[in-house]
C-alpha positions in Angstrom: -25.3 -19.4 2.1 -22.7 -21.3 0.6 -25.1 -23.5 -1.9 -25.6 -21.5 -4.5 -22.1 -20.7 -6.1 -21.1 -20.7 -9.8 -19.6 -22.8 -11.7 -16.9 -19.9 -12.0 -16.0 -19.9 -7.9 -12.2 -20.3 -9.5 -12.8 -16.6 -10.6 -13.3 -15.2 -6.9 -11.6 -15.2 -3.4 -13.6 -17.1 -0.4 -14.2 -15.7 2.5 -15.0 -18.2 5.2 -17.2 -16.3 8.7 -14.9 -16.7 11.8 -17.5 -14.8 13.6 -20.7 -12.8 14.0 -21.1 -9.9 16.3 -24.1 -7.9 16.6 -23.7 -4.6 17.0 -27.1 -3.1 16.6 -30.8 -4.0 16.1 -29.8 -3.6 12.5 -26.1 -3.6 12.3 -23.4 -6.6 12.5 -19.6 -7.1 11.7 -19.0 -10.2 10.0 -14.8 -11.5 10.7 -13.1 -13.8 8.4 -10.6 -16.6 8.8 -7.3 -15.9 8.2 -7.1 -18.1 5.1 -8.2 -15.3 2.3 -4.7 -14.0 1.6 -6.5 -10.0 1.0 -4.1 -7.3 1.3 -5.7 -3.9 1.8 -5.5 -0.4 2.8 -7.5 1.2 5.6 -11.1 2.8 4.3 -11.2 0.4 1.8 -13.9 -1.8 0.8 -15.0 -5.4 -0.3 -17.4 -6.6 -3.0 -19.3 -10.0 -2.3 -21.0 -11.8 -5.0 -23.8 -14.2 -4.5 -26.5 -15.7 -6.8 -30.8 -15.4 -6.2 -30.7 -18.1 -8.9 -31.5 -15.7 -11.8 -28.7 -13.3 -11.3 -25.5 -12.7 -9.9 -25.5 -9.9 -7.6 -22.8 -7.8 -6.0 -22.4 -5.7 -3.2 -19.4 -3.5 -1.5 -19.0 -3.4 2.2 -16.7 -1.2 4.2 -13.8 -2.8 6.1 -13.8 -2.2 9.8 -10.4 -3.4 10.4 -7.0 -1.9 10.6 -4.4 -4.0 8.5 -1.6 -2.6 11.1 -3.6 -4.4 13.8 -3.1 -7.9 12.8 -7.0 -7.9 12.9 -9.0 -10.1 11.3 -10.6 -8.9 8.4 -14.0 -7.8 9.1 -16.8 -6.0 7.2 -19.7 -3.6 8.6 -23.3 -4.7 7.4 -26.6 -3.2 8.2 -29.9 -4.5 7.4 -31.3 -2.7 4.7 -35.4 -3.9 4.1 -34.9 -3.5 0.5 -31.5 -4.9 0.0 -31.6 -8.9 -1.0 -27.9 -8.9 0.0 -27.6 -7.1 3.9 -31.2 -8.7 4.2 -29.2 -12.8 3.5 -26.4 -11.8 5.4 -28.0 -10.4 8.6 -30.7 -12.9 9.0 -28.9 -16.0 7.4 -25.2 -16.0 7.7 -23.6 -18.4 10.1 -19.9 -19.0 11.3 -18.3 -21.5 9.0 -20.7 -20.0 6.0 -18.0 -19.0 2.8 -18.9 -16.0 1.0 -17.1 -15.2 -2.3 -15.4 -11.6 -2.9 -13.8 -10.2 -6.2 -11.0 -8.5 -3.7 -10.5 -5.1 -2.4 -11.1 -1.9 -4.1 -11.7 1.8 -3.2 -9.6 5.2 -3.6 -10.8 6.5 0.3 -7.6 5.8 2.1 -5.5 7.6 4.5 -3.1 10.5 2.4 0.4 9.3 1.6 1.8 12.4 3.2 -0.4 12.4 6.6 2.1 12.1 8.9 3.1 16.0 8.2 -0.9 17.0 9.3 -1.4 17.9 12.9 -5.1 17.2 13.2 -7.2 15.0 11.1 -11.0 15.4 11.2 -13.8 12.3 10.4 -17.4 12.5 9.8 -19.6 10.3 9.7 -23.4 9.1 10.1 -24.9 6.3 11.0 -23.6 3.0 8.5 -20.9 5.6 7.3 -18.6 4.8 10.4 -17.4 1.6 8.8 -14.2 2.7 6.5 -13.8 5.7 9.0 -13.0 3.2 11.5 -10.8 1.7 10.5 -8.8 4.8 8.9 -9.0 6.2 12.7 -7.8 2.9 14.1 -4.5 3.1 11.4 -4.0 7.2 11.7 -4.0 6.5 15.8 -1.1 3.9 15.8 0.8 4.7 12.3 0.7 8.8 13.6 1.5 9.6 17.3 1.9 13.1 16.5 -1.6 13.9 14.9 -4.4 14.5 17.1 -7.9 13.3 15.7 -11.5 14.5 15.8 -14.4 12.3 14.6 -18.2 14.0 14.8 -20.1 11.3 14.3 -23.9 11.2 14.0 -26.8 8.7 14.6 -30.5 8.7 16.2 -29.1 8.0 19.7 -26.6 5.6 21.5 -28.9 2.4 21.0 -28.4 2.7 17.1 -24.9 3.8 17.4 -22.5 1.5 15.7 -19.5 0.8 17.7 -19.9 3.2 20.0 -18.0 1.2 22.8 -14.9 0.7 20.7 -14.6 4.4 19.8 -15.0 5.2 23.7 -12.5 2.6 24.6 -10.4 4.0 21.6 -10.7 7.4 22.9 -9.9 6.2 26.5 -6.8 4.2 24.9 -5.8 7.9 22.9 -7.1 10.2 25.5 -4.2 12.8 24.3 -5.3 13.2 20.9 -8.4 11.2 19.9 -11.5 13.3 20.9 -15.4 12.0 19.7 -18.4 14.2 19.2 -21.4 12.2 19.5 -24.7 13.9 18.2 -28.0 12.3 18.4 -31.1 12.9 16.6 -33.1 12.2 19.6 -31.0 15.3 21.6 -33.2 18.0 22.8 -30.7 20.2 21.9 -30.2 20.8 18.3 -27.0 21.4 18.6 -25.9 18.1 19.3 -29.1 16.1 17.2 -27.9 16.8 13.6 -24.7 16.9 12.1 
């Protein structure tokens, strides 16, 4: 993947794969060495660049990680047929590979006054889980005293994106981290659709 940069590669950070996890039939998480020096907020995003040799093209990906984990910086990607980006990433990207970023960006971040809420609630479908995850990873360590709620919706466990670490989260936070799961493929509608 890394063959193809500009001439202007000074312009942009590099992101070198640590590792590749697959998460679902169509869904991976993609961590980064160390080396990037990107400072970021929970919930926010970052925007690759890359070049079909005609264009450049861009495209924002959620951050998975917590940056009061001491994680390492990891993105969310699912395959999208149509999308020449997910589509290079999922089916080409290697460990070792060095994709190039313009940085961080995105205003969904946890509230600078959260820590006088009780509850917090999440939503999310399917791909959507990325930035949540990461803002329920910060609110759980950052705020002891707020209990949190995520309803999170997909087709059924198989598709689920990280399904086992939000159940290990919510073992971890049994006090105050509670999951609703609801699956398309649920014979009862009240648990198929969010």
């Amino acid at each position: 993947m890394n063959s193809n940069f500009p001439p202007s590669i000074g312009a942009f950070k590099q992101l070198i794969i640590q590792s590749i996890r697959k998460e679902t039939d169509d869904f991976k998480t993609f961590f980064f060495h160390e080396e990037h020096r990107i400072h970021y907020e929970s919930g926010q995003f970052l925007t690759l660049i890359d070049h079909n040799g005609l264009q450049e093209i861009r495209r924002s990906y959620s951050i998975i990680s917590s940056p009061v984990l001491n994680e390492p910086l990891a993105i969310g990607v699912k395959r999208m047929d149509n999308g020449f980006f997910s589509r290079k990433l999922f089916d080409l990207a290697k460990t070792g590979d060095v994709l190039l970023t313009t940085g961080v960006s995105g205003f969904f971040i946890l509230p600078e006054n959260i820590r006088s809420c009780k509850s917090i609630f999440f939503f999310a479908a399917g791909s959507g889980i990325t930035p949540i995850l990461s803002l329920i990873k910060t609110t759980l360590i950052i705020c002891p005293g707020i209990r949190v709620v995520l309803v999170y919706s997909n087709a059924s466990i198989k598709r689920t994106a990280y399904y086992q670490d939000l159940k290990a989260l919510e073992r971890q936070f049994a006090e105050r981290f509670n999951i609703f799961f609801l699956f398309s493929s649920n014979a009862d509608l009240r648990k198929a659709r969010l």
